[in-house]
Every structure is written in C-alpha cells, then in structure tokens.
C-alpha positions in Angstrom: 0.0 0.0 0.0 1.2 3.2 -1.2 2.3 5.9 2.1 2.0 8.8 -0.4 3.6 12.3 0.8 3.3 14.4 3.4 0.4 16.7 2.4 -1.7 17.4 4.8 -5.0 15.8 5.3 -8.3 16.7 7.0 -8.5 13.7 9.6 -5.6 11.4 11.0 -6.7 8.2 12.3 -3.7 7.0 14.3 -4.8 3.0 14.8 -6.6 0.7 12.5 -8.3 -1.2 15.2 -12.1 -1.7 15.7 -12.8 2.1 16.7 -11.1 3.5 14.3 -11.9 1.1 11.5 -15.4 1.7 11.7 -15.3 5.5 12.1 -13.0 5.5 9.0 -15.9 3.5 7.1 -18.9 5.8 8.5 -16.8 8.7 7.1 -16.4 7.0 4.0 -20.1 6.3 3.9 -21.4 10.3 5.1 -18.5 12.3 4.0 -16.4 10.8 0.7 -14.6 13.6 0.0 -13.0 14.0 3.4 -9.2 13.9 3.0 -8.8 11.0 5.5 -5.7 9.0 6.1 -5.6 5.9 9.0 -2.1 5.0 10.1 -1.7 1.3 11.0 1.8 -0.1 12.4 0.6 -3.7 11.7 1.4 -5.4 8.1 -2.5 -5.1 8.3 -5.5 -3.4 10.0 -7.8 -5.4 12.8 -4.9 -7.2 14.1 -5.9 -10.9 15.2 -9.3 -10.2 17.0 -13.2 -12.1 17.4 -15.6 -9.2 17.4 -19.3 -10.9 18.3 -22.3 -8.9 18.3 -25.9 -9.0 19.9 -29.5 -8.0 18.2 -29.7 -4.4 18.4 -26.2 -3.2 18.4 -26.0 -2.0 15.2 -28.8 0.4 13.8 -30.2 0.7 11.1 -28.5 3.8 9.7 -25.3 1.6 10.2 -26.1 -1.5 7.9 -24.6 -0.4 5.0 -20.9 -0.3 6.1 -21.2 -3.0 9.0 -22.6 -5.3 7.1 -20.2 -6.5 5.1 -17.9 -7.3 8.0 -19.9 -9.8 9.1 -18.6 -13.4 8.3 -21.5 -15.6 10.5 -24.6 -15.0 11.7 -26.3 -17.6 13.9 -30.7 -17.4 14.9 -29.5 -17.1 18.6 -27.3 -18.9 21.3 -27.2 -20.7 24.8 -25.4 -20.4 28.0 -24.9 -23.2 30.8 -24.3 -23.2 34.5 -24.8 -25.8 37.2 -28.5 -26.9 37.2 -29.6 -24.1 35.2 -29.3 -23.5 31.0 -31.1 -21.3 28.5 -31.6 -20.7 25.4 -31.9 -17.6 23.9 -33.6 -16.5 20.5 -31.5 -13.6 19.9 -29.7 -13.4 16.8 -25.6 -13.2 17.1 -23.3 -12.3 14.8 -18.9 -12.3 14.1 -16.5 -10.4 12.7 -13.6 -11.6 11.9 -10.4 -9.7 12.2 -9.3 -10.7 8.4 -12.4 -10.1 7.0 -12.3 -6.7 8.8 -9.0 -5.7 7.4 -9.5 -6.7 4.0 -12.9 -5.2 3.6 -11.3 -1.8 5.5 -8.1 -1.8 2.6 -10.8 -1.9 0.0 -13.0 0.3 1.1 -10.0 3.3 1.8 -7.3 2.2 -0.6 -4.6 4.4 -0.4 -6.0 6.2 2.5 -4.8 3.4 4.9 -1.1 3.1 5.7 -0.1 -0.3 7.2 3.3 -0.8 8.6 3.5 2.8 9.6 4.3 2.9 13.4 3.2 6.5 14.7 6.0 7.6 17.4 4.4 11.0 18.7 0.9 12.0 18.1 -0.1 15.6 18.3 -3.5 18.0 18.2 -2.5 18.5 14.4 0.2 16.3 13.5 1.8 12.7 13.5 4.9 11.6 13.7 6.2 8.2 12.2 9.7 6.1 12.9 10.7 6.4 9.5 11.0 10.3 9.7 7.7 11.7 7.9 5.5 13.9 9.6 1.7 14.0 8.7 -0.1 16.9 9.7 -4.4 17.0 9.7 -7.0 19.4 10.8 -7.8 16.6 13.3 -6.4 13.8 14.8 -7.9 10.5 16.8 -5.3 8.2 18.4 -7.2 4.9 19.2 -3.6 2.8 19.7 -5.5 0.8 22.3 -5.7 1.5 26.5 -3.6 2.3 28.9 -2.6 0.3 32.2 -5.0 0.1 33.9 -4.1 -0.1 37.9 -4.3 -3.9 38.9 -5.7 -2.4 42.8 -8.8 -1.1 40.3 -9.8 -3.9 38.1 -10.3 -7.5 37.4 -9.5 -9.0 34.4 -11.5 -11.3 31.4 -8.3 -13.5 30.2 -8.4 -15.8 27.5 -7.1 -18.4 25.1 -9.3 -19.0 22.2 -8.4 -21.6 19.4 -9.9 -22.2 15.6 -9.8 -25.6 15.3 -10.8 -28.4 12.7 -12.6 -31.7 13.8 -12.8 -35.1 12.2 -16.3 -35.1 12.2 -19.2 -32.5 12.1 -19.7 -31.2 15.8 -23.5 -30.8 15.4 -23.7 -27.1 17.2 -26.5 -25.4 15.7 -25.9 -22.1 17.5 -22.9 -20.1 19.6 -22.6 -21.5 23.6 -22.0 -18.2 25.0 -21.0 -19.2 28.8 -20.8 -23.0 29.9 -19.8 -22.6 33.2 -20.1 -26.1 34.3 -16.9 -26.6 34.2 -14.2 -26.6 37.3 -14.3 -23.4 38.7 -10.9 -21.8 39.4 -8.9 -18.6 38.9 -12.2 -16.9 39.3 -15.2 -17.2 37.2 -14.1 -19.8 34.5 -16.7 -20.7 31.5 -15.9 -22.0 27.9 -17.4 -20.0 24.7 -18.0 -21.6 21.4 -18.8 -20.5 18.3 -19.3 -23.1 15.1 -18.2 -21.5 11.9 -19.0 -24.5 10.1 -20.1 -28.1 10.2 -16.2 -29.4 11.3 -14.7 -26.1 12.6 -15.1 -24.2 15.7 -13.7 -21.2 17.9 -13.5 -22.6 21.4 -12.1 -19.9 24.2 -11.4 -20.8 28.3 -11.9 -17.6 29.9 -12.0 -15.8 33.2 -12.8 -13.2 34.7 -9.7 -13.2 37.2 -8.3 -11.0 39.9 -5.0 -11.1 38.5 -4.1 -10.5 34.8 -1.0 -12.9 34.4 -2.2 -15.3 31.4 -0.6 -19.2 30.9 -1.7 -19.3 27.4 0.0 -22.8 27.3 -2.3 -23.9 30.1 -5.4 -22.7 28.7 -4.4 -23.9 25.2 -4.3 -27.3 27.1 -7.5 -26.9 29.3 -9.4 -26.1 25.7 -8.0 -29.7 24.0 -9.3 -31.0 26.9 -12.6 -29.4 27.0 -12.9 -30.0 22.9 -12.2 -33.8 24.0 -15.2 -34.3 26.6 -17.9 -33.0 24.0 -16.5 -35.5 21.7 -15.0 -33.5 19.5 -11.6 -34.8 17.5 -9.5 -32.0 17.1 -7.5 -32.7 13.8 -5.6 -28.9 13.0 -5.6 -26.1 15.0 -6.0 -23.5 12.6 -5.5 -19.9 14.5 -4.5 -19.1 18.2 -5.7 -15.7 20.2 -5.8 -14.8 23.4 -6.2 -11.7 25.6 -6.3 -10.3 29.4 -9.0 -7.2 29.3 -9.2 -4.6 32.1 -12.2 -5.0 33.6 -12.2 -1.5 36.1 -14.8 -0.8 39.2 -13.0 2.9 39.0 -13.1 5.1 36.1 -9.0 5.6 35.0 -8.9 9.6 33.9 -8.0 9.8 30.6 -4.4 11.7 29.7 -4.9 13.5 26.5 -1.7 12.2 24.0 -0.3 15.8 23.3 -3.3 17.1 22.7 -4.7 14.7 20.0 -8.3 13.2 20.8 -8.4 10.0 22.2 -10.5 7.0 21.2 -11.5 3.9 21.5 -10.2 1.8 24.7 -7.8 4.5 26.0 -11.1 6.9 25.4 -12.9 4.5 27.7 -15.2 3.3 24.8 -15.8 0.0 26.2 -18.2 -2.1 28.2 -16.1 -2.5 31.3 -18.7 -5.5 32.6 -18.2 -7.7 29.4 -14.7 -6.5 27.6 -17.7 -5.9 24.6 -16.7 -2.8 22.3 -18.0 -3.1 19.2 -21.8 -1.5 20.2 -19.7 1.4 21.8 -17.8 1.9 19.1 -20.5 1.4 16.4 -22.1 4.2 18.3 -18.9 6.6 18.2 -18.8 6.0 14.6 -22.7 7.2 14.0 -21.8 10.3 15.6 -18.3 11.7 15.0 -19.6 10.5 11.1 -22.5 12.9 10.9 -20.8 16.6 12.1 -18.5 18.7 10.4 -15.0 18.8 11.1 -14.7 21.9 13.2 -17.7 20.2 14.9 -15.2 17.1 15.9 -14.4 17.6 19.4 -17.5 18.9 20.9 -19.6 15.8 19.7 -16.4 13.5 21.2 -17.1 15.5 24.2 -20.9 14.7 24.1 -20.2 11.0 23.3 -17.5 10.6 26.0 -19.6 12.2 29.0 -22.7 9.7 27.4 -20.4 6.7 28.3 -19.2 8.0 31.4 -22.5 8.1 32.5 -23.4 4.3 31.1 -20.3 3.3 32.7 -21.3 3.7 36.0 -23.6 1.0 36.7 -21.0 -1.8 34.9 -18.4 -0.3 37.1 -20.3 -1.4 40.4 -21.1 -4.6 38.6 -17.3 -5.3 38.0 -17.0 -3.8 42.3 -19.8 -6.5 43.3 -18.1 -9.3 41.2 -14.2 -8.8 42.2 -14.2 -7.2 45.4 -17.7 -8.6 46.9 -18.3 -12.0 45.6 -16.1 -14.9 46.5 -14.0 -16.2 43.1 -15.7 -19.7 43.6 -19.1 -18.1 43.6 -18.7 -15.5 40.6 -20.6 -17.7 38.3 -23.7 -17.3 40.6 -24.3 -13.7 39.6 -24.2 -14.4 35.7 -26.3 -17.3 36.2 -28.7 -14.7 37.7 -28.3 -12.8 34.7 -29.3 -15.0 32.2 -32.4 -15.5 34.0 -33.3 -11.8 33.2 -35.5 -11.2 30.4 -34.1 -11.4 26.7 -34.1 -7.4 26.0 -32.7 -6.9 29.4 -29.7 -8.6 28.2 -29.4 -7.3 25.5 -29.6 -3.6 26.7 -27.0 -5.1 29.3 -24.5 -5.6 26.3 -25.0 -2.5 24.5 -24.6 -0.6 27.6 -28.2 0.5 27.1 -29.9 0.1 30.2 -32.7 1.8 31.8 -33.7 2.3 35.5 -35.8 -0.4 35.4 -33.8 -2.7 33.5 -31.1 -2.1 36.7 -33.7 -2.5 39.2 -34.1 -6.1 37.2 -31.0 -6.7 37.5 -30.9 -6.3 41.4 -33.7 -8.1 42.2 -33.3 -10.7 44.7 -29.5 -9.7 45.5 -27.5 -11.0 47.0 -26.7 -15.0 45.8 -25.2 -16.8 48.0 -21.1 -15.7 47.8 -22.2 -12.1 47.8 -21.1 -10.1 50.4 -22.9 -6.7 50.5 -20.7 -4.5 52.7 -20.6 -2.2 51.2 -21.9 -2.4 48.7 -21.6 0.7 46.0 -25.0 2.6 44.9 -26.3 0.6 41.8 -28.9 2.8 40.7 -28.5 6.4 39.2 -31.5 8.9 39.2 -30.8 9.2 36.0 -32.3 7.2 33.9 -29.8 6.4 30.5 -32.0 4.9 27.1 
C-alpha cells in the first residue's frame, strides 16, 4: 500500500483497530470527499481479533458499512451453568479480524497506511519512525488503552483456538457461557462459536483477579474441553488470546499531546463484558454525521454519554471482584441470564434503563455475595 507524501490531510486516524476502522468507514459512507488517512503499524488493519455482536447493536442507519464485516450470523445462542441452562432467541453475529482488514483496505485504498508505526501523536500532526510527519486538521489516536491499575480492576483473560474436527460437531448455534466446568482462577466458563459443520472457535476464559495469562495452560484446558464434547480435534487453525481490564473505577483519561483520544484509551468500552463493538459502532454514527470543526465537541458529548453508562457496569465489575467470593462469581451471571431477553441485551450494548437495573438487582444477593458495602447501583438518571 502506497504511504504517499506528506500533504496534509483533513482527519488522522492514528490506529486501525475496531474504533477507528469503523469511524473510517462511517466517514467514508457520510463524508467521501474527506481527505482521511488511517495509520496502522501492523502489516494489516484489525490485528488478530473475534468481534461478536448481539440483536440491536448496530442500527439501522449503520447497515450499510457494517454489514459486510460480518462473516456468521447464527438465529441465537445458549449459556450453561450448574443446574440451570437457557436458550436464547436472539440473533448473534462475528467479525472476523481478516475479514475486517480486507474489507477496510478496499473500502480506503490508499488512505490506509499499514506498517506505519506512529511515534508522537499531536493535536494537528503525526509523527512516524521512519521520519515523515503528517499533519491533519484533526487527529484520533485509538492505539489501544492504557494500564489500567491492577488495585482497580479485574481481568476477562483468555485463550481461544480455531480448530478443525474429524467429524461435524453438530452445534446449531454459539454456547456463550458453559460454566459447568471446574471453577478456578475466578469465574471460568468456555465460549464456542461453530463457523461450520467441522470447525469451531473454542475460548477458556476468566474473569480473574490477577491478569497474568498461561496461554500454554489454557491452550491445554481447551484440547481438553474440545475432548469431553467429543470433538476430535485434527488442526488447529489460529490461536488468540487476551487479558482485558475490567475497572470498578473510572481511570482519567491523559490526553496524548493534545490529540483526541478514542477507542479503549477513550474509555469506549463495556467494562462489565470487555464488549466494544456497540460502543464503538455508536462513536462511529456520531463523529460520522458533524463537520469537522464540529469534531471535538460531539467526542465531548459522546465521551460524558459513556461515562454516564459506565457507572452501573463499574459497580457490577465492584460486586463481582471485590464482593463475591471467586468460587461463587458464576452465581451472579447465572442470575443474569435469568433476566428477560431485552434486558440482556440492553446489558451488552450498555443501554440500560432504571428499570432494566432494578431487574438486575432483584433478589441480590446470591449466596457468595457479600454486600458491605456495597456501592450505589442505581442512578436517578435514567440512560436509554
């Protein structure tokens, strides 16, 4: 991909991950003839990355450039836990991080620089390691987040692998959360998606007090888990694996020189689930439809609107990691999924109302819940 010169250009995109990616195709979509350059240090945009998404999170005004992200789409999904499963009829979808790239280097051509790595990022300008300096009216660095303190958050780690089977597992639909399985290291559950009749994603994750990840162990504990259902694993066709922040205290953002921050260091993210892609669908929608000049004020608008949805996930993530035994977690999300099907799917488009958070406190606590103290849940504010 051609790097071009160093004329200047109306918006820098410094990142070519989920936030920016999409905001970079919404702009595409609204504003064509923006001058618009994303800078990517990878060999290629999206990284290596599952992004799964619930009905509702993407509106309709968004269709037509998420859309053709999506590689599988699946009627709805179930979830497990001792004594208690469910299945829900609520459509899920993936994208995948290749399909995301490739769609995102057609769709912007020269306007996306891969295997640029961005050094200093200012209000106006970029600078890259090999010496060239971009300069744009406006500039977004989304190069993912920050440390987070470990005395503040919990973590969702994770080792997921694509595998092929020998024969056709029979999975009709995604298993969310099985959480039948030994619990240890905190709330443990397996997720798997089919992606056809002999391959599958399979992920052991935690949500964990500490962050430190043995992917070698996990990579193990999923063969194992793969074996039990029967299935014969025969390749093992990609490897990915994670440890997400998941914060009872908002961190305060530190502006990068003056550049405006987004995605994960912007604190676009659903700190109760590690989920990002409604969030940033969301961004996308409204940085996409102002004027330029008009740029920080609506980043403003949509950063205080996720402060504000933020707060009741950040006492979840309080009640789950400094309240509830780690041998216990899987209680409370086994509450959860008794709620009713749009309460959870408010829940993971950060979404909720009052009453959908009254919902979610009824009958508190399960046993393993300690309530002192116990944080205010409920705002008088009421967020749709």
């Amino acid at each position: 991909m051609s790097h071009g010169g160093e004329a200047p250009f109306d918006l820098a995109l410094v990142g070519g991950g989920l936030h920016n990616g999409l905001l970079a195709l919404a702009l595409r979509h609204r504003q064509p003839d923006l001058r618009l350059v994303v800078i990517e240090r990878g060999a290629r945009a999206g990284g290596n990355h599952t992004w799964c998404l619930h009905a509702g999170d993407v509106p309709a005004e968004a269709r037509p450039y998420v859309e053709p992200l999506i590689a599988h789409r699946w009627p709805g999904y179930s979830v497990h836990f001792p004594g208690f499963s469910r299945a829900l009829d609520e459509p899920y979808a993936l994208i995948s991080s290749a399909r995301f790239g490739a769609h995102l280097a057609a769709t912007l051509g020269d306007a996306l620089w891969c295997g640029a790595e961005a050094v200093r990022v200012e209000a106006g300008a970029v600078q890259l390691a090999d010496g060239r300096r971009v300069t744009a009216r406006r500039v977004i660095d989304a190069r993912g987040p920050r440390a987070v303190p470990a005395d503040v958050a919990g973590f969702q780690k994770f080792v997921g692998l694509e595998v092929r089977l020998a024969t056709p597992h029979g999975l009709e639909r995604p298993i969310l959360m099985d959480a039948t399985v030994p619990q240890h290291d905190g709330l443990r559950f397996f997720y798997v998606l089919p992606l056809d009749p002999t391959r599958l994603l399979i992920e052991d994750t935690r949500f964990a007090d500490g962050a430190r990840l043995d992917e070698a162990d996990l990579e193990a504990e999923v063969q194992a888990y793969a074996a039990t259902q029967g299935w014969a694993i025969t390749a093992i066709e990609r490897r990915e694996s994670g440890a997400l922040p998941m914060p009872w205290a908002a961190p305060t953002p530190a502006p990068r020189e003056g550049a405006l921050l987004g995605g994960y260091a912007a604190g676009f993210f659903h700190p109760a689930t590690g989920y990002s892609l409604p969030i940033a669908v969301r961004v996308a929608e409204a940085l996409s439809r102002v004027p330029l000049d008009a740029l920080p004020a609506a980043h403003a608008a949509q950063a205080a609107l996720q402060a504000e949805r933020q707060r009741f996930a950040f006492a979840l993530n309080r009640a789950l990691f400094r309240h509830c035994a780690p041998a216990d977690r899987w209680r409370l999300m086994a509450r959860f999924y008794r709620r009713p099907a749009p309460v959870i799917r408010r829940f993971y488009a950060l979404r909720l109302t009052a009453l959908d958070r009254l919902r979610l406190l009824a009958g508190l606590p399960p046993r393993g819940l300690r309530l002192r103290p116990l944080p205010r849940l409920i705002s008088p504010v009421e967020v749709v």
